[in-house]
Phi, psi and omega in degrees: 000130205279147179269121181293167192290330171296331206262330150352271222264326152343294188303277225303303194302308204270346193229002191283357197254331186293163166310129164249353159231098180266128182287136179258148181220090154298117200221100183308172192038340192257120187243110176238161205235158174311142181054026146243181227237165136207127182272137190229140146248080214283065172309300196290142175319324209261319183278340173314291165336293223293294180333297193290333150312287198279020157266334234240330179255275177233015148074053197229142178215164162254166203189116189216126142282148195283140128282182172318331215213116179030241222226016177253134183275182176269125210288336184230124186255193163245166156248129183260188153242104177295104176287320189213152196202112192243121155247139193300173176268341135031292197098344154315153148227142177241141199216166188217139193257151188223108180282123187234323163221121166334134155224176176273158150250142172269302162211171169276128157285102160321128190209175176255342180286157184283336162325167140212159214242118191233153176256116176248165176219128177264028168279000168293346228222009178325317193295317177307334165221048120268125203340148161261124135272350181266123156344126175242147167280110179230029193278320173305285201291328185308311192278345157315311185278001148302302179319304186272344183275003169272324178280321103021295175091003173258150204245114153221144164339070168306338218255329184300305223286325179310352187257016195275175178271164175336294185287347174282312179299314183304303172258016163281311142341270174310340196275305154336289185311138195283067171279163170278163174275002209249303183300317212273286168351309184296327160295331200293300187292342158301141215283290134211219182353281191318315175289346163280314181277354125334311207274316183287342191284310191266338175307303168277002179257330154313339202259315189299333180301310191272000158294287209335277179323310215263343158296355175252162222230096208268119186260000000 
């Protein structure tokens, strides 16, 4: 779908500088969002390389799940930033990933590296790193998501996560959360906010429904 002329000059002001061909890191379960954080402990030769390329170069990577059936991902991954980059005497390196924009994939880049390499494009995804100024309601879902994460057994720093801004709480919140990755994959592609938070929304009140049930009792 062709870019209106406002989402045109958006793309162009806020996105025109990312890499539109990126080493990619296919990664089963692990799903991360625009304004979060993924701590990586990068062990295998190939992903060693990628790291050690993209630090060396604009410290910009990509992150895609993996599927089930062979070597094929899911088309919109994040693209990071390496904030941090340690290496072990190992041979390890740990590195914390900074999520900055959804992007699509478009195609697999033919490459000499043991990675791989994809050409993408992120103008579906403008809203990841532009300011929101309107106030979003997320008093619903934060407390559904109190509810289910109590239910659960996982414990986080409500009094921290109130200082994150919206899109940070939605997406901390999808990154976490004790989801299936298919669900969570489904959040990554929602386009935006409001729609995530819909999506996430109907996500935990299904799940708080089906405790619900298997918690009564036929008297």
């Amino acid at each position: 779908m062709p870019l209106s002329a406002n989402r045109f000059f958006l793309y162009n002001r806020l996105m025109k500088n990312f890499p539109h061909i990126i080493p990619v890191f296919p990664l089963s379960g692990v799903i991360y969002f625009p304004k979060t954080n993924l701590p990586l402990n990068i062990f295998e030769q190939r992903y060693l390389n990628l790291v050690n390329d993209a630090y060396n170069k604009d410290k910009l990577m990509g992150m895609v799940q993996s599927k089930k059936e062979g070597n094929s991902v899911y088309q919109v991954g994040c693209l990071g930033k390496i904030s941090d980059y340690k290496k072990i005497e190992d041979g390890r390196i740990l590195i914390n990933l900074t999520g900055i924009s959804r992007f699509k994939i478009l195609e697999e880049i033919s490459n000499e590296k043991m990675y791989r390499v994809f050409k993408v494009d992120y103008s579906n995804f403008i809203e990841d790193v532009k300011i929101i100024k309107s106030e979003i309601d997320t008093f619903s879902l934060v407390e559904k998501a109190k509810n289910f994460f109590r239910k659960n057994g996982l414990l986080l720093n409500w009094k921290e996560f109130e200082k994150l801004d919206q899109s940070q709480r939605v997406n901390t919140l999808a990154m976490i959360a004790p989801v299936t990755n298919e669900e969570k994959q489904k959040l990554l592609e929602s386009i935006s906010i409001k729609d995530k938070i819909s999506t996430l929304e109907s996500i935990i009140s299904f799940y708080l429904h089906e405790t619900g049930l298997n918690n009564q009792t036929i008297q």
